[in-house]
Every structure is written in structure tokens, then in C-alpha cells.
PyMOL CGO cylinders between C-alpha atoms (Angstrom):
from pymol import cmd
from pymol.cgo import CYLINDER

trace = [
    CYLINDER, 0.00, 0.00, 0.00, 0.94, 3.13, -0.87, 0.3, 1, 1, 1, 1, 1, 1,
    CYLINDER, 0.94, 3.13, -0.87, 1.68, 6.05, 1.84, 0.3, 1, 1, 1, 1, 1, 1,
    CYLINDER, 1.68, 6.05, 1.84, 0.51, 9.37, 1.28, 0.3, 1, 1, 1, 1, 1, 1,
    CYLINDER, 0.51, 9.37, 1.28, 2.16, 12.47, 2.35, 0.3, 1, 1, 1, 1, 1, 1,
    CYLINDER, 2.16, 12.47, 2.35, 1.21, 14.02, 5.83, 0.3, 1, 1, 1, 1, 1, 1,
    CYLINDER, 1.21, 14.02, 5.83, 2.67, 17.67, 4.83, 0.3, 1, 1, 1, 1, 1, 1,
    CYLINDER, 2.67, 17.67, 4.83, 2.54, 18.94, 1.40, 0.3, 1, 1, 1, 1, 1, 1,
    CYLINDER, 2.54, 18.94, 1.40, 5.06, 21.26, -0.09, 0.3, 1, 1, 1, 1, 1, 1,
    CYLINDER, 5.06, 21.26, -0.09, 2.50, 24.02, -0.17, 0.3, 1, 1, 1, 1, 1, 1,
    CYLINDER, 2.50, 24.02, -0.17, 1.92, 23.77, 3.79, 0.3, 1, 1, 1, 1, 1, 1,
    CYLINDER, 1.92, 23.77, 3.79, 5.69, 24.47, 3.82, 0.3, 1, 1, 1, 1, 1, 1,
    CYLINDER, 5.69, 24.47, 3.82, 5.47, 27.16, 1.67, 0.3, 1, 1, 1, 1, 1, 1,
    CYLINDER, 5.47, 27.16, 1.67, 2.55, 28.90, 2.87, 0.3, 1, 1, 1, 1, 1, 1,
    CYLINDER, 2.55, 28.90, 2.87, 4.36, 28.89, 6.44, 0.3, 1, 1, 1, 1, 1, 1,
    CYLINDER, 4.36, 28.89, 6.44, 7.14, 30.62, 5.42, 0.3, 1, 1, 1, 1, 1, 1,
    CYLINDER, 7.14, 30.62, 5.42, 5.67, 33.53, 3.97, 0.3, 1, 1, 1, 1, 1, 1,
    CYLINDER, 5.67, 33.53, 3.97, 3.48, 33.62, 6.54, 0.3, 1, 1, 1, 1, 1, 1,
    CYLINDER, 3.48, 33.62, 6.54, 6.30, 33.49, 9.52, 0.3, 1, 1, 1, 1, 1, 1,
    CYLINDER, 6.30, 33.49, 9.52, 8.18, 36.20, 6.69, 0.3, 1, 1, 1, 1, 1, 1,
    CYLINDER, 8.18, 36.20, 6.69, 5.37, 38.34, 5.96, 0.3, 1, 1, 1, 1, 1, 1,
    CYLINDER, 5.37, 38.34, 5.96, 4.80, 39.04, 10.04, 0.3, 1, 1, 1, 1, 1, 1,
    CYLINDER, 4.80, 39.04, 10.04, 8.65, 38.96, 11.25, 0.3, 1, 1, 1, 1, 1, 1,
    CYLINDER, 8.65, 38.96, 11.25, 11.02, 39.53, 8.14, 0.3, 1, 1, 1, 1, 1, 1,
    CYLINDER, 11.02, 39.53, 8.14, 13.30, 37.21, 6.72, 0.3, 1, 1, 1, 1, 1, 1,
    CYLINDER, 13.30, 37.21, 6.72, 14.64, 36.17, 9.82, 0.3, 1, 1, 1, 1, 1, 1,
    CYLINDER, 14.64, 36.17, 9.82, 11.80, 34.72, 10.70, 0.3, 1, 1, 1, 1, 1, 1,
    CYLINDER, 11.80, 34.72, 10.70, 11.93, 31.60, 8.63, 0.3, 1, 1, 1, 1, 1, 1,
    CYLINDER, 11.93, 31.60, 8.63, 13.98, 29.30, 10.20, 0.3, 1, 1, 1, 1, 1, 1,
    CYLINDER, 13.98, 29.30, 10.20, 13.65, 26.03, 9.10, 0.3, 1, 1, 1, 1, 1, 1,
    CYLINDER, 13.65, 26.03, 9.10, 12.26, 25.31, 12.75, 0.3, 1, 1, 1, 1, 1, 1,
    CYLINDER, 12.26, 25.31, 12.75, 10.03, 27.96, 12.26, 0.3, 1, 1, 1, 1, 1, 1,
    CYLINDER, 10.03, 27.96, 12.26, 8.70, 26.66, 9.54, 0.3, 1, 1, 1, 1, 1, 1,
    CYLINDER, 8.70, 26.66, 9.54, 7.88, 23.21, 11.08, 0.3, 1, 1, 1, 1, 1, 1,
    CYLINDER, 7.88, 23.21, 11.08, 6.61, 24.55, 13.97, 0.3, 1, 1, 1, 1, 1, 1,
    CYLINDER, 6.61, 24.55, 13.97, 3.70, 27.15, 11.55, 0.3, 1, 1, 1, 1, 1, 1,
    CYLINDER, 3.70, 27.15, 11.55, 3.36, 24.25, 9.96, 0.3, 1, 1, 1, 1, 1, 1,
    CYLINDER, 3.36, 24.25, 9.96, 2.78, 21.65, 12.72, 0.3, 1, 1, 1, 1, 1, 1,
    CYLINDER, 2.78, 21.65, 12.72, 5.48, 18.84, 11.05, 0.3, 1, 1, 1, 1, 1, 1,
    CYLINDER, 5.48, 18.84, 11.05, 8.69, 17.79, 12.02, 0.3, 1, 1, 1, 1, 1, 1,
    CYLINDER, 8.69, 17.79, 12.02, 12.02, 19.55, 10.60, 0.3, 1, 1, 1, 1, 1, 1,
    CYLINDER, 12.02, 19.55, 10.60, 12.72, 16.38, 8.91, 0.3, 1, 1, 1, 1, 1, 1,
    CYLINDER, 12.72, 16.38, 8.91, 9.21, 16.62, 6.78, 0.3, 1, 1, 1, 1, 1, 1,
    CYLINDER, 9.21, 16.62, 6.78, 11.15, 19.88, 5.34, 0.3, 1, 1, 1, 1, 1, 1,
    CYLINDER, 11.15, 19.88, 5.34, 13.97, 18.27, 4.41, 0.3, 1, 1, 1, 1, 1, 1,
    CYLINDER, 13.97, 18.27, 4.41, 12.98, 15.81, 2.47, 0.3, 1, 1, 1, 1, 1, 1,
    CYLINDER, 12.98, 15.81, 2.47, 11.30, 18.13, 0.10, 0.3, 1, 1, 1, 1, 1, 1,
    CYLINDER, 11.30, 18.13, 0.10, 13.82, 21.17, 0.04, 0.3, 1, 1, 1, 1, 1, 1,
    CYLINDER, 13.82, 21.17, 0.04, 17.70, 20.64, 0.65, 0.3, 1, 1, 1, 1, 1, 1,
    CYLINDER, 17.70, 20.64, 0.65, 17.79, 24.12, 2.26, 0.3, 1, 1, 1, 1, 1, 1,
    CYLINDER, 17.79, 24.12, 2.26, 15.97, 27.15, 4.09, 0.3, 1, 1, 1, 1, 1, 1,
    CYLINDER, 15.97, 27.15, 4.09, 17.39, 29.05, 1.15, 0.3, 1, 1, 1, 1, 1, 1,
    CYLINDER, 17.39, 29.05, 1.15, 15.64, 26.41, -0.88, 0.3, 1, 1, 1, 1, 1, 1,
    CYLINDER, 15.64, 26.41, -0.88, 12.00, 26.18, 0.92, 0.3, 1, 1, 1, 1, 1, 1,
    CYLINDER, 12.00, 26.18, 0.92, 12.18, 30.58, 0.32, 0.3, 1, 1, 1, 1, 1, 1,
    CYLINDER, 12.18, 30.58, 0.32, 13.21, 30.41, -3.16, 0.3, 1, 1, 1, 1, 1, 1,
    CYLINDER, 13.21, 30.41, -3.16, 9.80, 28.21, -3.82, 0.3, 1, 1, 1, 1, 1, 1,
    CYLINDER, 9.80, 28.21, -3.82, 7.67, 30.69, -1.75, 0.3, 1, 1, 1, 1, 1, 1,
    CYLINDER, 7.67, 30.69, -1.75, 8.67, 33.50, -3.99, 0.3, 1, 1, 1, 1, 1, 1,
    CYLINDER, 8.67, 33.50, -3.99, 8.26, 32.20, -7.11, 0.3, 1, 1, 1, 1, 1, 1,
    CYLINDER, 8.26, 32.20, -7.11, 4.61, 31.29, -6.02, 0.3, 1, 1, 1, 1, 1, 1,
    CYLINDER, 4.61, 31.29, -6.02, 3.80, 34.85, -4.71, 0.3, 1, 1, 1, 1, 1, 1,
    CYLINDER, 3.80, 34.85, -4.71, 5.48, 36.76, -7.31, 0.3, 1, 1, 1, 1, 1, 1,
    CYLINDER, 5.48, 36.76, -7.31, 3.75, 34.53, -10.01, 0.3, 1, 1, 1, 1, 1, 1,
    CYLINDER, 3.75, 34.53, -10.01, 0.39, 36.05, -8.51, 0.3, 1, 1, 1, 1, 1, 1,
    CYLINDER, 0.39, 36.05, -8.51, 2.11, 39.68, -8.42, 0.3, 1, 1, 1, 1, 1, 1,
    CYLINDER, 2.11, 39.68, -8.42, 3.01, 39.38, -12.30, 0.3, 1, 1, 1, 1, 1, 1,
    CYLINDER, 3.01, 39.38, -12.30, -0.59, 37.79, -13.21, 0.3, 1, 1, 1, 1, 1, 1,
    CYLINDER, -0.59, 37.79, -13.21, -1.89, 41.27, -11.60, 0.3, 1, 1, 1, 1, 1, 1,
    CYLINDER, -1.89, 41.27, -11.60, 0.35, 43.73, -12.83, 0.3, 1, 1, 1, 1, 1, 1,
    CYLINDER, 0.35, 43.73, -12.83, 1.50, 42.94, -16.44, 0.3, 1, 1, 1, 1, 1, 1,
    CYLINDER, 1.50, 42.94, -16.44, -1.95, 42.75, -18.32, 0.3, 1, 1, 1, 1, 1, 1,
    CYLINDER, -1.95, 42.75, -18.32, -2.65, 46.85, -18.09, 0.3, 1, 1, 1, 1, 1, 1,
    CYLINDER, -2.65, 46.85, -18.09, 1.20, 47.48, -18.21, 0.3, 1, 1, 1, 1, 1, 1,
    CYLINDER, 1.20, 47.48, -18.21, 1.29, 45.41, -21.28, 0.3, 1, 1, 1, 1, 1, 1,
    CYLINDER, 1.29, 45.41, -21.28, -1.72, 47.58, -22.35, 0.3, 1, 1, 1, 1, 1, 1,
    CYLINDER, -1.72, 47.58, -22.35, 0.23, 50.51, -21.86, 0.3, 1, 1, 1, 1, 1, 1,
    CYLINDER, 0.23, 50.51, -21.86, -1.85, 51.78, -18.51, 0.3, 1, 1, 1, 1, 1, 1,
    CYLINDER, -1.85, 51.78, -18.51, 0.30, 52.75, -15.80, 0.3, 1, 1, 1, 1, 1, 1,
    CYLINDER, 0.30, 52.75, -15.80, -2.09, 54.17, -13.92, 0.3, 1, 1, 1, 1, 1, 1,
    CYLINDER, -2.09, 54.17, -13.92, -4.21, 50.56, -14.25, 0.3, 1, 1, 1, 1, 1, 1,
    CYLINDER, -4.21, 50.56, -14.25, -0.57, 48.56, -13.37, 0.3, 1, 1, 1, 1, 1, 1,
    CYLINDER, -0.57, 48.56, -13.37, -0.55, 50.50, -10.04, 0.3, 1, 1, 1, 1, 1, 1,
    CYLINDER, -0.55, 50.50, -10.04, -4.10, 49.98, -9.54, 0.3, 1, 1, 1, 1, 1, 1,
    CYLINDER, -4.10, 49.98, -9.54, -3.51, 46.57, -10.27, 0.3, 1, 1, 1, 1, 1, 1,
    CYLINDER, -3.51, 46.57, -10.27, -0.78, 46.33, -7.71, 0.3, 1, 1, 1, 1, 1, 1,
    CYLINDER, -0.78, 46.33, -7.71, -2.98, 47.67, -4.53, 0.3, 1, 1, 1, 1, 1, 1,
    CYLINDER, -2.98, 47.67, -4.53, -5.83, 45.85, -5.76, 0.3, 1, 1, 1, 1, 1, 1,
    CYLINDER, -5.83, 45.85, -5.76, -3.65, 42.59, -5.77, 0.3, 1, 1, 1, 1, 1, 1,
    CYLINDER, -3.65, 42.59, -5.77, -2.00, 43.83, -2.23, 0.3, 1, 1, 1, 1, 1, 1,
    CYLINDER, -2.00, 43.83, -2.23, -5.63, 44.27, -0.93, 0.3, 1, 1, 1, 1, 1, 1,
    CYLINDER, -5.63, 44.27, -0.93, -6.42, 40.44, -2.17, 0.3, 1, 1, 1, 1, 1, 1,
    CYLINDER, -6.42, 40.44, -2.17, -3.55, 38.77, -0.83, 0.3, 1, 1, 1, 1, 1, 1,
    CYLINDER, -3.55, 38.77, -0.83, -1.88, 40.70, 2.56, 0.3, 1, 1, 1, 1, 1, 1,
    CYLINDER, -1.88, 40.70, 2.56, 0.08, 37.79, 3.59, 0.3, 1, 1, 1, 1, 1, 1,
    CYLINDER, 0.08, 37.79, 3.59, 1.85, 37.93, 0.00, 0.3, 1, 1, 1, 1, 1, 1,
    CYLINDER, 1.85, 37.93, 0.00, 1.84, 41.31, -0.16, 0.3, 1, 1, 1, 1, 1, 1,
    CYLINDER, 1.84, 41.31, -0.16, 3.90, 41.84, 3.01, 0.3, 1, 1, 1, 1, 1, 1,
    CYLINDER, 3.90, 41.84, 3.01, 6.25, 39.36, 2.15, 0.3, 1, 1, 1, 1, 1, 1,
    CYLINDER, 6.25, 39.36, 2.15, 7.20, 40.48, -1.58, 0.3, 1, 1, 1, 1, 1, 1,
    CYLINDER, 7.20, 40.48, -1.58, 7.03, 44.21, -1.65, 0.3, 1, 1, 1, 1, 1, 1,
    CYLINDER, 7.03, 44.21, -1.65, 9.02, 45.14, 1.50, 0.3, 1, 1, 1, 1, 1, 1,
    CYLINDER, 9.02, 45.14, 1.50, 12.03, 43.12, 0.50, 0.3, 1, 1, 1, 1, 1, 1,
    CYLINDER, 12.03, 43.12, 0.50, 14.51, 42.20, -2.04, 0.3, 1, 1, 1, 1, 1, 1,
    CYLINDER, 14.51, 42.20, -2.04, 14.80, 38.66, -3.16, 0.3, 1, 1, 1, 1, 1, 1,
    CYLINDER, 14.80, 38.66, -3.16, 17.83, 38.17, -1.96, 0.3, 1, 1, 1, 1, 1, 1,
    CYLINDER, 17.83, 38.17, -1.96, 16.90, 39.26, 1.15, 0.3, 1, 1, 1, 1, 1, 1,
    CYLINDER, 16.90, 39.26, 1.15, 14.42, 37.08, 1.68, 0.3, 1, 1, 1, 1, 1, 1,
    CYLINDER, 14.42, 37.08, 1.68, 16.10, 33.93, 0.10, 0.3, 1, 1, 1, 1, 1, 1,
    CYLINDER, 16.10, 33.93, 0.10, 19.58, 34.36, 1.47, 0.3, 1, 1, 1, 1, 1, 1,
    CYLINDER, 19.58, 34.36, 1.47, 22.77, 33.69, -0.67, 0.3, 1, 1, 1, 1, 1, 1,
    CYLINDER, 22.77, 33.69, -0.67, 22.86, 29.87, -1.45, 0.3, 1, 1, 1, 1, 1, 1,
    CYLINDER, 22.86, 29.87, -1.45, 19.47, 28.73, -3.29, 0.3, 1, 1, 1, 1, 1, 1,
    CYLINDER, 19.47, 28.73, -3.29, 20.20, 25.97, -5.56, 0.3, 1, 1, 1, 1, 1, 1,
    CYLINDER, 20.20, 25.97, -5.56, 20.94, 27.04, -9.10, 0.3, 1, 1, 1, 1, 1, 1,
    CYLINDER, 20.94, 27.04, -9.10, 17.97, 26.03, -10.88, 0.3, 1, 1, 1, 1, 1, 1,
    CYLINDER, 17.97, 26.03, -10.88, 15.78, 28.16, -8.36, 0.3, 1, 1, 1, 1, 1, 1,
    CYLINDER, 15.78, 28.16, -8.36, 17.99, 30.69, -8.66, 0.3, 1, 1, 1, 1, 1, 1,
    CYLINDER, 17.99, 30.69, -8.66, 18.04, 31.08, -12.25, 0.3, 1, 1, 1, 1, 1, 1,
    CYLINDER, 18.04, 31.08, -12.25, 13.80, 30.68, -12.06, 0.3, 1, 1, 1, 1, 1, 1,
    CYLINDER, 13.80, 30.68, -12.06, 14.07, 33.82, -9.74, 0.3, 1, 1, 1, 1, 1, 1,
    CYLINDER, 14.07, 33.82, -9.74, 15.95, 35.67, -11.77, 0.3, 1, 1, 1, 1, 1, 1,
    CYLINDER, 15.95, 35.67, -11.77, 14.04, 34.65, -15.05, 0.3, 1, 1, 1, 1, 1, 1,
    CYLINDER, 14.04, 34.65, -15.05, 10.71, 36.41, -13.20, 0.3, 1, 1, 1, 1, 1, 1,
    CYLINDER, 10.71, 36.41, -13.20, 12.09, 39.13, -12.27, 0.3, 1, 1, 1, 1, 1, 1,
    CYLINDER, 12.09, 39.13, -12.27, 13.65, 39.59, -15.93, 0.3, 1, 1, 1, 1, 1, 1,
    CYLINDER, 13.65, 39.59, -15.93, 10.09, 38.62, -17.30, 0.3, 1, 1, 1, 1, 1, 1,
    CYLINDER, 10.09, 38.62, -17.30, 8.62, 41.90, -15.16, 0.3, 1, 1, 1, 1, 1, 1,
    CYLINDER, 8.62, 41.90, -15.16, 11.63, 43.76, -15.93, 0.3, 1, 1, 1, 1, 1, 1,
    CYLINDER, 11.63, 43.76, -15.93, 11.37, 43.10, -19.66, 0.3, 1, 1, 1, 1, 1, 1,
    CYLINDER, 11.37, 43.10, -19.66, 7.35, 44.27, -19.53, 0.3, 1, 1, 1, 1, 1, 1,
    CYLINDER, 7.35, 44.27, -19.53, 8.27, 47.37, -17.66, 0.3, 1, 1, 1, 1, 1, 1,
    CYLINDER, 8.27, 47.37, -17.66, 11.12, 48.50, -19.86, 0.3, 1, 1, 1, 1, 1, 1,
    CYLINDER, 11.12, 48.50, -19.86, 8.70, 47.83, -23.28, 0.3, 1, 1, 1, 1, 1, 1,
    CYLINDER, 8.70, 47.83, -23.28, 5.96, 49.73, -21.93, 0.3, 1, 1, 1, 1, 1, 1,
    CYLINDER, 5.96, 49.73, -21.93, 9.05, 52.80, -21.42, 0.3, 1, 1, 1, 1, 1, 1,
    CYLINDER, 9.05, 52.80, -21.42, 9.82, 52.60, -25.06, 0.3, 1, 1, 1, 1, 1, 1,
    CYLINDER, 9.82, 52.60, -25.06, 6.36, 52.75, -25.66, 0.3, 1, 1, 1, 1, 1, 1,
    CYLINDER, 6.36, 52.75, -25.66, 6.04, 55.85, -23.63, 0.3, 1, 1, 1, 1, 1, 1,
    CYLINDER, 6.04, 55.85, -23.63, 8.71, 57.20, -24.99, 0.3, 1, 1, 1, 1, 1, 1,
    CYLINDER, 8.71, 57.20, -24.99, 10.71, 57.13, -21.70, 0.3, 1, 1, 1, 1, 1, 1,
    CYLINDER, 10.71, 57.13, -21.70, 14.87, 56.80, -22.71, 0.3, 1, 1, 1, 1, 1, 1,
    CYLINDER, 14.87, 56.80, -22.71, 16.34, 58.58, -20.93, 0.3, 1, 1, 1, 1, 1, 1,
    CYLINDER, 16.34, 58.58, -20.93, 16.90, 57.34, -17.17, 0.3, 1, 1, 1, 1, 1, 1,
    CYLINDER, 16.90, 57.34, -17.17, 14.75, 60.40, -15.25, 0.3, 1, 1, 1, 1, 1, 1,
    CYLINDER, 14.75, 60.40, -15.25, 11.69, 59.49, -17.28, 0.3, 1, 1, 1, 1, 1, 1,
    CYLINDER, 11.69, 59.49, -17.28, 12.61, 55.85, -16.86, 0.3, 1, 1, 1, 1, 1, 1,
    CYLINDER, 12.61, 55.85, -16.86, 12.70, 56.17, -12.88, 0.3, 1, 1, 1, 1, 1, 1,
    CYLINDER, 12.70, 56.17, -12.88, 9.46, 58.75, -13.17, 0.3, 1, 1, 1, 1, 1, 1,
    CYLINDER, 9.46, 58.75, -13.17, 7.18, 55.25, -14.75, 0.3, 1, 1, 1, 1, 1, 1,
    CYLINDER, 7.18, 55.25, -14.75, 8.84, 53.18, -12.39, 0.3, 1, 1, 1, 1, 1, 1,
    CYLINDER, 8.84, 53.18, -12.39, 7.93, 55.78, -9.14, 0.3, 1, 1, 1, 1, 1, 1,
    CYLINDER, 7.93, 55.78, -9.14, 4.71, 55.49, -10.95, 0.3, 1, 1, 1, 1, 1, 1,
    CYLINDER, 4.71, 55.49, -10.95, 4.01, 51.85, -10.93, 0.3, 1, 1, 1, 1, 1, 1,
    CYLINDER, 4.01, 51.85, -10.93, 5.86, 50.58, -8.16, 0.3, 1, 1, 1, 1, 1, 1,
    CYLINDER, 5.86, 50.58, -8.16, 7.40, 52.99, -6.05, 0.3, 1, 1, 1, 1, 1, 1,
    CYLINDER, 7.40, 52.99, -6.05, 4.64, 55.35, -5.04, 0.3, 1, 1, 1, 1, 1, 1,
    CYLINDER, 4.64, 55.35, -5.04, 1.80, 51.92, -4.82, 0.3, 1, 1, 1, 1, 1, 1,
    CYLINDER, 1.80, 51.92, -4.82, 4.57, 50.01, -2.77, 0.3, 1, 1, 1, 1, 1, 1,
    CYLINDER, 4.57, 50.01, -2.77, 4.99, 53.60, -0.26, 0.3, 1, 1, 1, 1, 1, 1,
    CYLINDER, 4.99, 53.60, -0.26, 1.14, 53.96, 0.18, 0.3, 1, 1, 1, 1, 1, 1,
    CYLINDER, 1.14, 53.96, 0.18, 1.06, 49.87, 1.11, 0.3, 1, 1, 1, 1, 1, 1,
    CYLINDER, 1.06, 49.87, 1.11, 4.03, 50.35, 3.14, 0.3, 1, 1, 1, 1, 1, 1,
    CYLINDER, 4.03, 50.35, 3.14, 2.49, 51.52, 6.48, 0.3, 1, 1, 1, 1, 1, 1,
    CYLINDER, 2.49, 51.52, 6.48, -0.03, 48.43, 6.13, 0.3, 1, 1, 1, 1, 1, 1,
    CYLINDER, -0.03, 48.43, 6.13, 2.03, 45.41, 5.13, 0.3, 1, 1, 1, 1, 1, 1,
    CYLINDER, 2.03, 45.41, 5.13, 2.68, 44.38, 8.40, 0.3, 1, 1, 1, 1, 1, 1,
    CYLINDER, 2.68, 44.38, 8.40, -0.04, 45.19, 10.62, 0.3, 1, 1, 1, 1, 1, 1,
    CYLINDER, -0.04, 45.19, 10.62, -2.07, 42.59, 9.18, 0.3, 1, 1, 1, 1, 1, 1,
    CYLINDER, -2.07, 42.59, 9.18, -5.26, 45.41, 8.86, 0.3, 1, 1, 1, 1, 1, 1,
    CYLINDER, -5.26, 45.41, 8.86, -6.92, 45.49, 6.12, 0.3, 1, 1, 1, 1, 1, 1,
    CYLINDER, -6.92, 45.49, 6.12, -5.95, 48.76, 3.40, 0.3, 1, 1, 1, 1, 1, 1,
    CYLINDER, -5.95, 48.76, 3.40, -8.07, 51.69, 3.96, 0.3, 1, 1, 1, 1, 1, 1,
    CYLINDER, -8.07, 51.69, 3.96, -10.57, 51.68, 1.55, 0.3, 1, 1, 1, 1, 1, 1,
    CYLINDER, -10.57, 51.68, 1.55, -9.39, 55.43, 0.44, 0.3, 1, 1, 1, 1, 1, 1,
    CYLINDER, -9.39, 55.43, 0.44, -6.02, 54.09, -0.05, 0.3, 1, 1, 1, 1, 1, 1,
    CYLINDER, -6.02, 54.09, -0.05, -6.24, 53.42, -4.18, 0.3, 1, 1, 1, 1, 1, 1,
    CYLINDER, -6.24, 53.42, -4.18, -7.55, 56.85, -4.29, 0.3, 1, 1, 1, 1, 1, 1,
    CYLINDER, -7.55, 56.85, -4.29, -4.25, 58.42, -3.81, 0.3, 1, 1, 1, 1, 1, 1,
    CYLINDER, -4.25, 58.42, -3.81, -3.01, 56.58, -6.92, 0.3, 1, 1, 1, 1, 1, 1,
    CYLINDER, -3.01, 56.58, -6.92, -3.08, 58.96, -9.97, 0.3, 1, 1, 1, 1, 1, 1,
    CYLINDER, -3.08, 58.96, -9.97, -5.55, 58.83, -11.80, 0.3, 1, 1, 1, 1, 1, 1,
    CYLINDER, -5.55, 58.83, -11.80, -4.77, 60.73, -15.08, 0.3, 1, 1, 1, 1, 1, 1,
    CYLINDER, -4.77, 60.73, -15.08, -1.11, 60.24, -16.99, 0.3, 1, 1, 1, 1, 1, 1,
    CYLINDER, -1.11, 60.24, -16.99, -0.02, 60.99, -20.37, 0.3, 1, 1, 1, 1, 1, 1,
    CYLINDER, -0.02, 60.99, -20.37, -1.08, 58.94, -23.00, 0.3, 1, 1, 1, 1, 1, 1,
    CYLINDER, -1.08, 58.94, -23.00, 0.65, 56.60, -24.71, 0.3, 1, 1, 1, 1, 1, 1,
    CYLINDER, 0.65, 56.60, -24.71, 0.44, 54.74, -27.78, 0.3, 1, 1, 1, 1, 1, 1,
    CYLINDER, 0.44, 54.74, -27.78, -0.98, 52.19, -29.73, 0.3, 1, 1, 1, 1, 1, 1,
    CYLINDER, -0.98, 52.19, -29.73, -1.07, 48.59, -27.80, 0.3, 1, 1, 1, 1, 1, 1,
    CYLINDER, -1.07, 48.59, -27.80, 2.36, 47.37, -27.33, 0.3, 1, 1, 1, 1, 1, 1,
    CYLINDER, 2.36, 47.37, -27.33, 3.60, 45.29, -30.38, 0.3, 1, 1, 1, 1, 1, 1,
    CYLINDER, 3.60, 45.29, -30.38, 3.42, 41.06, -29.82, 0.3, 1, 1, 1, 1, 1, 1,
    CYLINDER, 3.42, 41.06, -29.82, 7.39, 41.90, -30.01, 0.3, 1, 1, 1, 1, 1, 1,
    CYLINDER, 7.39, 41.90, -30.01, 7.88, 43.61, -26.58, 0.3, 1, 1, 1, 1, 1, 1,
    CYLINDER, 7.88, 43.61, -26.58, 5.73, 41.57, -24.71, 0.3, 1, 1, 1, 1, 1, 1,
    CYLINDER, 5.73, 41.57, -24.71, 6.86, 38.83, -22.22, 0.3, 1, 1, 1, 1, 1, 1,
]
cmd.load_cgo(trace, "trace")
């Protein structure tokens, strides 16, 4: 007979941004982890060779969700929707939101993730990178101040108003997305199959 699993990869997983979104980084021990969890350290191990590992896996799952929200309107060429898109996705999913946005990945995942998770990180964040960057040319943004202007735009300013929020565990203000702008230049025609990711 065969012998199913007691703890499932996504328990793990789920743990550790949960233990990360309410303590930081440092938070996630592996023993951490078990405990949120309720399973032995060895249940970890046998599905991730490392803490770095186990946090790697978390934020490919969360910042798959991020990109589903944000890259339709940015591919559209609507910044204003993108950051709209980010605080609406915030709003959905706290937990996620407060462990993604406040950190850097390698903050969170620490310096020794095995290569093919690292690579996978850096492959999203080149996909959202890539997105950003084509809706720029579209906007006609080459040089770098009008470059860092989008990005305050669509990430910096959303991620400042969340900021206060992401680790209280409240729920956003409903008033909150009403500080986002709401009129920008426009841009052009929908971005070419070409530029998009």
C-alpha cells in the first residue's frame, strides 16, 4: 500500500511567507517553519535541501500572482491601471503582499538557493523587468529620469502607500487606491506582440 504524504510542499510554503510576511526574513527558520506548519524539521527536508531552498519556492509562487496582476494593463500601456492593479492585488492577498514588496529577493532567500531556483528567480524578475522597460519605449521614456518617473509610478509610489499596512495585518483603507493617480499621459498604440513577455 501506498503512503501518502502528511505535509505537502505548499503547507511548507505557505508557512514561510506567513512566519516572513509578520517577522522579516529572519523569521523563517527552518524550525520555524515546522513549527507554523505543525510537522517535524525532517518533513522539510525531504522536500527542500535548504531554508534558502524552501524561500526560493515561496517566492516564485507569490510573485507569479504579483506578475498575473500587474503585467496585463502594463502590457496595455496603462500605468495608472498597473498601479491599480498592484494595490488591488495587495488588498487580495496581505500575507503575499507583506512578504514580496518590503524586501529584495535576496533578502528574503539568502545567498545559497540551488541554481535552478535561482536562475527561475531571476528569469521572473527579468520577465517583469522586460514588460516594464517595453511599456518605457512605448512611452517614450529613454532617458533614465523618465525611466525612474514610470517606475515611481508603478511601483514605487503603490509600494509607499502599502508600506504603512504590510505588516499590521489590517486590512488597506478603503481610500487608499484613491491616492493613486488617476490621469497620466497617453501613450500609444497597444504594445507590439514583439515587446511583450
Amino acid at each position: 500500500m501506498v503512503r501518502t504524504a502528511k505535509f505537502s510542499d505548499d503547507a511548507f510554503l505557505t508557512a514561510a511567507v506567513g512566519l516572513i510576511a509578520r517577522g522579516g526574513p529572519q523569521a523563517a527558520t527552518i524550525a520555524a517553519v515546522a513549527r507554523a506548519a505543525g510537522a517535524p524539521s525532517g518533513s522539510i527536508y525531504h522536500r527542500f535541501p535548504s531554508r534558502d531552498a524552501l524561500v526560493a519556492r515561496a517566492w516564485l509562487t507569490v510573485h507569479d500572482g504579483f506578475r498575473a496582476a500587474v503585467l496585463p494593463p502594463l502590457r496595455r500601456g496603462d500605468a495608472a491601471g498597473a498601479a491599480a492593479a498592484l494595490v488591488t492585488w495587495a488588498a487580495a492577498e496581505p500575507l503575499h503582499a507583506a512578504f514580496l514588496l518590503p524586501h529584495e529577493p535576496e533578502d528574503l532567500i539568502g545567498g545559497s538557493p540551488p541554481d535552478d531556483l535561482r536562475q527561475a528567480v531571476a528569469a521572473a524578475q527579468e520577465a517583469l523587468d522586460a514588460a516594464f522597460l517595453g511599456f518605457c519605449r512605448r512611452a517614450g521614456a529613454t532617458a533614465e529620469k523618465d525611466v525612474a518617473f514610470w517606475r515611481h509610478v508603478v511601483f514605487d509610489a503603490p509600494v509607499a502607500l502599502l508600506r504603512p499596512y504590510l505588516r499590521g495585518g489590517a486590512p488597506l483603507p478603503p481610500w487608499l487606491p484613491g491616492l493613486l493617480p488617476r490621469v497620466l499621459p497617453p501613450l500609444p498604440s497597444p504594445l507590439p506582440d514583439s515587446l511583450a513577455c
